[in-house]
Structures are given as structure tokens and as C-alpha cells.
N, C-alpha and C positions, 0 to 999 in steps of 0.2 A: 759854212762854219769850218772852222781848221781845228781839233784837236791837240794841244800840247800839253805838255806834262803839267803843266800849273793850272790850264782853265783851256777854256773856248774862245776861240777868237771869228770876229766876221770874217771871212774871207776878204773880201773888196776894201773894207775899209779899215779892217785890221784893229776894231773896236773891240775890249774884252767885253766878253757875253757873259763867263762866268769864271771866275776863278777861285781856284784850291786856296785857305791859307796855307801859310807859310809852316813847316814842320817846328816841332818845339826845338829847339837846339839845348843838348843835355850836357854837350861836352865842346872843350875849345883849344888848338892848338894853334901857342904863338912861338916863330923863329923868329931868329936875332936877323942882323943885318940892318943898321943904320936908318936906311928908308922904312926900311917896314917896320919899324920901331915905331918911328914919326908918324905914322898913320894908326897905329891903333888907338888913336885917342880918338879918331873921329866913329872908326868902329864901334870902343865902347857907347860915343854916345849914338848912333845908330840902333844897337842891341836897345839900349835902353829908350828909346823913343817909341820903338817897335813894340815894346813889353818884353822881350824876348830875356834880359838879361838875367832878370830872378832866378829862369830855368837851366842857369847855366852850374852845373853841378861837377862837376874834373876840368880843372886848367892844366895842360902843357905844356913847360915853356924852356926853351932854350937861349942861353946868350943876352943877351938885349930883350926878348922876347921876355924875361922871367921878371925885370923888372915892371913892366906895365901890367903881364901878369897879377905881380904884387898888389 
């Protein structure tokens, strides 16, 4: 068994044995910049596939970032 920060893995076959969830996410920072703009749609719905996104309580945003923000 290997140890990592999320769970336990087989060693040999690198199967998870046990893994941590995932931490609540309370707070979110988005930057501008063109591309990275473009991708946080897939983010949000990531966040929200997860559950994740209900617990999201302070948004930060910059530039392009403040619009998806929105």
C-alpha cells in the first residue's frame, strides 16, 4: 500500500483502496485571460456535477474572469 494525500493505493497495481473526499470548496478565484475564460464553463459544470458548487460562498474575479464570475 502507498500512502498519498487523498487515499491509499495498491502498490503493484495502483488500485485505490481508500480514498479521502474531496474538501468542501468555500471560496473561488477566477483570472482574465482569454483562454481561461473559455474553460470555466466547463469548470462550473464540473463544480456542479461534483455537488461542490452550492458551498461555494466568495467569488474573486478579475478581467474576463468577473464576467463568468457573474
Amino acid at each position: 500500500m502507498t500512502n498519498h494525500v487523498n487515499g491509499l493505493y495498491h502498490k503493484e497495481s495502483g488500485r485505490i483502496l481508500v480514498q479521502k473526499p474531496m474538501p468542501a470548496i468555500n471560496c473561488l478565484a477566477l483570472e482574465g485571460g482569454g483562454s481561461a475564460c473559455a474553460a470555466y464553463a466547463g469548470l462550473f459544470k464540473a463544480l456542479e456535477d461534483l455537488g461542490l458548487r452550492d458551498g461555494i460562498a466568495d467569488v474573486s474575479c478579475i478581467s474576463g474572469g468577473t464576467l463568468a464570475g457573474l
